[in-house]
C-alpha positions in Angstrom: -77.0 59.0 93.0 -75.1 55.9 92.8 -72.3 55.3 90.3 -73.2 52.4 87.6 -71.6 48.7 88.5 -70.5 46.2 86.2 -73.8 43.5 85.7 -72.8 40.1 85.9 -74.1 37.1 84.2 -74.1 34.6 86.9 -73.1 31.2 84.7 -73.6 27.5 86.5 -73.0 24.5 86.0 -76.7 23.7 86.1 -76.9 25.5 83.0 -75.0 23.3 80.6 -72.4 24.2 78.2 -74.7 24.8 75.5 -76.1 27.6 77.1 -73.1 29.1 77.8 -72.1 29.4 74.7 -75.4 31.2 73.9 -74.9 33.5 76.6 -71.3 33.9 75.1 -71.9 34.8 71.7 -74.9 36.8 72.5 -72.0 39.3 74.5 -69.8 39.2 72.2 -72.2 40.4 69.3 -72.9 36.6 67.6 -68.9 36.7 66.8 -67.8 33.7 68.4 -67.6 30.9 66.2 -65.6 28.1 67.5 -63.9 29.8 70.1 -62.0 32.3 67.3 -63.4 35.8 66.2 -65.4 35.5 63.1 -63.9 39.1 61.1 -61.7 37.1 59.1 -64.3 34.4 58.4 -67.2 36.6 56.6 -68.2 36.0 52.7 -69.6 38.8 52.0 -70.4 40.2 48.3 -66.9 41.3 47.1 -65.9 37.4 48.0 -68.1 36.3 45.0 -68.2 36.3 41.6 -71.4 37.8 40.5 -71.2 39.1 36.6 -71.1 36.2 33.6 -67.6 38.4 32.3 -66.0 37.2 35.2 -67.3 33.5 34.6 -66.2 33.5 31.1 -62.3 35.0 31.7 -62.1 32.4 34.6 -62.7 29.7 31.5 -61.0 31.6 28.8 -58.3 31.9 31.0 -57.7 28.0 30.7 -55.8 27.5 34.1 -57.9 24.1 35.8 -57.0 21.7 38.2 -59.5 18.8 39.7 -59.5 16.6 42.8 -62.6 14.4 43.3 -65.9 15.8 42.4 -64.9 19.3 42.3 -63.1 21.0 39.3 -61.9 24.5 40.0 -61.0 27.1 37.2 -58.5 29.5 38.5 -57.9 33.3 37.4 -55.6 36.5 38.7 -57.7 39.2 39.8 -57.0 42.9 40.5 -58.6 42.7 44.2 -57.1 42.4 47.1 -59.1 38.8 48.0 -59.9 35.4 46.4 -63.4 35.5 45.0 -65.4 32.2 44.3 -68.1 31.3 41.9 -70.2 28.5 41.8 -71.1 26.2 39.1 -73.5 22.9 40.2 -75.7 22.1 37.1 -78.3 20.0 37.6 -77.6 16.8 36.9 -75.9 16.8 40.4 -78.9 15.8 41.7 -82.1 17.5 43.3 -82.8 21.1 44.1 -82.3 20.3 47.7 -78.9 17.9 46.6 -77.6 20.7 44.7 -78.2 23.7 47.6 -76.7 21.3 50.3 -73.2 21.2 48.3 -73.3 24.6 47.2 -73.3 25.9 51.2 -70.8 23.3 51.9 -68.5 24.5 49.2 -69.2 28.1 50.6 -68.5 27.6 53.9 -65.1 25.5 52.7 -64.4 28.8 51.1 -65.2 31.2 53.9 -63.2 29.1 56.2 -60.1 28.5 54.3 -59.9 31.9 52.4 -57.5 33.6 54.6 -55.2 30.2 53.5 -55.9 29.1 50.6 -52.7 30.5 48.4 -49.0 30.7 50.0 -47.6 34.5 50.6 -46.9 35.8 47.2 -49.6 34.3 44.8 -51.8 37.3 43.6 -55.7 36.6 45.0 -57.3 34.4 42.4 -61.0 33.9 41.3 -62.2 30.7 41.5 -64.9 29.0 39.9 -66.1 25.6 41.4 -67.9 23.2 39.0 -68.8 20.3 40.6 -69.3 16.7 39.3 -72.4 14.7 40.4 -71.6 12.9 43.8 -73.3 12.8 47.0 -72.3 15.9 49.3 -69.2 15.3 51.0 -68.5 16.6 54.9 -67.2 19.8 55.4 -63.9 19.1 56.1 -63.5 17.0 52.9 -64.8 20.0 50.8 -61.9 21.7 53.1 -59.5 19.1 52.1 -59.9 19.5 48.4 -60.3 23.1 47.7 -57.3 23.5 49.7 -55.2 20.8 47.7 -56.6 22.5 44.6 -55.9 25.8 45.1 -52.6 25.7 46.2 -51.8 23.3 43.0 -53.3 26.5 40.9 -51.5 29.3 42.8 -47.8 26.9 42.3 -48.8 26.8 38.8 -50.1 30.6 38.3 -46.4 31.7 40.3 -44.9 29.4 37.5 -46.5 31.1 34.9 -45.7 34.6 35.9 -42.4 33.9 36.8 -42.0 32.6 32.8 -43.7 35.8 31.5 -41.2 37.6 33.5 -38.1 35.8 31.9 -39.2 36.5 28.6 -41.3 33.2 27.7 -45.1 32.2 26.6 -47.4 30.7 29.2 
């Protein structure tokens, strides 16, 4: 009996890039995403904010800053990642208006979460309410959620440092 070889995909030219790149993520398990490994990029369940409680002490907690269309309410939480909740009422626009900017705004999210507060800032959750616009591009979205959040995580180190010193919020 012969021992097992190595099968090779035999890639061409002929085939085009785009195929390829099929032929690439398909081997690699559907992880290739840009030419980086997509285990860092999920959003999975514990990256949301799913009960109303959580909602409602992301308000209560009074910490906002807005760029553009977006306003984001910012809160310290006990896990060990940023969590986002959503917030698009409805005079946004359509159904269809409304979904659109919601995925853009998650995939904003999933992309920059590994980046979106400097070393030492606890994880924060994050609600999102948006103002009516049209949808933006991705990397705008990008753009602003970044701007925004680091402006909250600055201003959630400031006010933990002044609790630690003695002084109100």
């Amino acid at each position: 009996m012969m021992p097992p070889t190595k099968t090779t995909i035999p890639i061409t030219m002929a085939m085009g890039t785009r195929s390829i790149e099929r032929i690439i993520a398909w081997i690699v398990g559907y992880s290739l995403c840009f030419g980086m490994a997509t285990g860092v990029y999920t959003f999975r369940k514990r990256h949301r904010i799913t009960h109303a409680n959580d909602y409602r002490a992301a308000f209560d907690h009074r910490l906002c800053k807005s760029s553009g269309p977006l306003v984001v309410y910012a809160r310290p939480n006990v896990t060990t990642e940023h969590r986002l909740g959503l917030s698009v009422p409805r005079r946004v626009g359509r159904a269809v208006d409304r979904v659109r900017i919601k995925r853009l705004i998650r995939e904003a999210f999933r992309l920059e979460r590994g980046g979106l507060t400097p070393e030492g800032c606890p994880p924060l959750d994050l609600v999102v309410c948006v103002k009516p616009h049209r949808a933006l591009t991705l990397d705008r979205y990008r753009e602003l959620l970044c701007d925004i959040t680091g402006r909250l995580s600055r201003e959630v180190t400031r006010r933990q440092k002044k609790l630690e010193a003695g002084g109100n919020p």
